[in-house]
C-alpha positions as CSV (number, residue, x, y, z in Angstrom):
1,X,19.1,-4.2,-29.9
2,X,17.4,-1.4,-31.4
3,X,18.6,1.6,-31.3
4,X,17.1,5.4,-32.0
5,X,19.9,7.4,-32.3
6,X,24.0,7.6,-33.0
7,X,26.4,10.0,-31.3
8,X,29.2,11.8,-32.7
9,X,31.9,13.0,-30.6
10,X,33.5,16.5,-32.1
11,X,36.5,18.7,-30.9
12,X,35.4,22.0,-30.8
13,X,36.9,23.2,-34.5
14,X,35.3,19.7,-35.9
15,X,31.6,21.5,-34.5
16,X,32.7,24.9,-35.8
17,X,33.1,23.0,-39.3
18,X,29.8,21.5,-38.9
19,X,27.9,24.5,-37.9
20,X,29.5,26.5,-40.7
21,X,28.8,23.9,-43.4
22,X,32.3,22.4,-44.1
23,X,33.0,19.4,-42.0
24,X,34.3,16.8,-43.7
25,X,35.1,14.4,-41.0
26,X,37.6,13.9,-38.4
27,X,41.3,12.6,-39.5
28,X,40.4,9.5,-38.8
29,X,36.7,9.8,-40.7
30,X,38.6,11.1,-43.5
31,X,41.1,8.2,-43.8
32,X,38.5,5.6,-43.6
33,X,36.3,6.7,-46.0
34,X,32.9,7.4,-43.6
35,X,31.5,9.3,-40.2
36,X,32.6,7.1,-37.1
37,X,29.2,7.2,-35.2
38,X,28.9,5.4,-31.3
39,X,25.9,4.1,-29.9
40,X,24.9,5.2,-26.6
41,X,26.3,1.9,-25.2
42,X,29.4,2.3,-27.1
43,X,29.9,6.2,-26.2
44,X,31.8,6.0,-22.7
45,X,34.4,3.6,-24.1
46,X,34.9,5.8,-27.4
47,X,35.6,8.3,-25.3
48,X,38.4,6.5,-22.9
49,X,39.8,5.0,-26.0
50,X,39.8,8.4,-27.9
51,X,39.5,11.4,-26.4
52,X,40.6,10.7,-22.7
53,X,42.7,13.7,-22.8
54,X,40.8,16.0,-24.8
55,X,38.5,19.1,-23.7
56,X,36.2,21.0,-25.1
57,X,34.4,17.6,-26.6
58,X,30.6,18.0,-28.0
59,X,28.7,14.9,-28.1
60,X,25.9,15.3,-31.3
61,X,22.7,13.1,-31.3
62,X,21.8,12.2,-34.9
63,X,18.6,9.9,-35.3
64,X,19.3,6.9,-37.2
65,X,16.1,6.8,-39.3
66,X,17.1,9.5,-41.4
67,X,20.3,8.5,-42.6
68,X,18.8,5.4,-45.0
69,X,21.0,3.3,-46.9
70,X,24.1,5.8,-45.7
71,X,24.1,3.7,-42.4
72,X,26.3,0.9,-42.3
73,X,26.6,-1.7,-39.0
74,X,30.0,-2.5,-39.5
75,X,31.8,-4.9,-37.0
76,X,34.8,-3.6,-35.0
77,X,36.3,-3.4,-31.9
78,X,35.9,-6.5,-29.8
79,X,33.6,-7.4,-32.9
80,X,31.4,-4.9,-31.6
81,X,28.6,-3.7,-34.6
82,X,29.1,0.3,-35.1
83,X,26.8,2.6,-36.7
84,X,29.2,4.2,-39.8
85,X,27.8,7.0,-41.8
86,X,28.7,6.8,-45.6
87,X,28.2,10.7,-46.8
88,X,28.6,14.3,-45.2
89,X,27.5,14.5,-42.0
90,X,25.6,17.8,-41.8
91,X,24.1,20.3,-39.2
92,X,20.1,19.4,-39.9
93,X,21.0,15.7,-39.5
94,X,21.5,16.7,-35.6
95,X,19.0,16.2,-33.5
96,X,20.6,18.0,-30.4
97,X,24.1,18.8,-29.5
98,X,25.5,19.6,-26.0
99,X,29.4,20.2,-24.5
100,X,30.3,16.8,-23.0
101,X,29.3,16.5,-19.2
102,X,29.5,13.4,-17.0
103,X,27.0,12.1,-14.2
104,X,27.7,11.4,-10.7
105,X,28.6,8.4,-12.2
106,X,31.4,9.6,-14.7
107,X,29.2,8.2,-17.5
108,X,28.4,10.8,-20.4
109,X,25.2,12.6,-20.9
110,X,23.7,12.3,-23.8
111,X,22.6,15.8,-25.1
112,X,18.6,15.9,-26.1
């Protein structure tokens, strides 16, 4: 499958950081060396597996084209292929951000 774009999910300090020009990553971007990025496929079940319990979530849309040889498809979770960003994830690398809302279906809207 071909895909367009990659999602990022960020608390609200982790957008702050991004808007003013510091983010480096969430903890767990940080400890593993690159930006976790989800498809829109992927998104829902990143979010039940991480951030069930979390408010205040913004989902950005970052279009894959632009991020070169920094994109990696990396296998993981139920050998799933994931888009992993390898460099600073920046605030004119977004396409379009939005405060995570759900559908009539529970399913997350993708901003854009």
């Amino acid at each position: 499958m071909i895909h367009e774009f990659a999602y990022k999910i960020l608390t609200q300090p982790q957008f702050l950081s991004l808007c003013a020009g510091d983010f480096k990553g969430a903890p767990v971007d940080i400890a593993d060396g690159y930006i976790h990025l989800s498809t829109a496929e992927q998104l829902d079940d990143t979010l039940a597996r991480h951030f069930s319990c979390q408010t205040g979530l913004v989902i950005a849309a970052i279009p894959l084209k632009q991020l070169g040889n920094a994109l990696k498809w990396e296998t993981s979770r139920g050998g799933d292929l994931f888009p992993h960003l390898y460099g600073h994830l920046t605030m004119d690398m977004i396409s379009a951000h939005a405060a995570l809302r759900r559908d009539g279906n529970g399913r997350a809207v993708l901003p854009g």
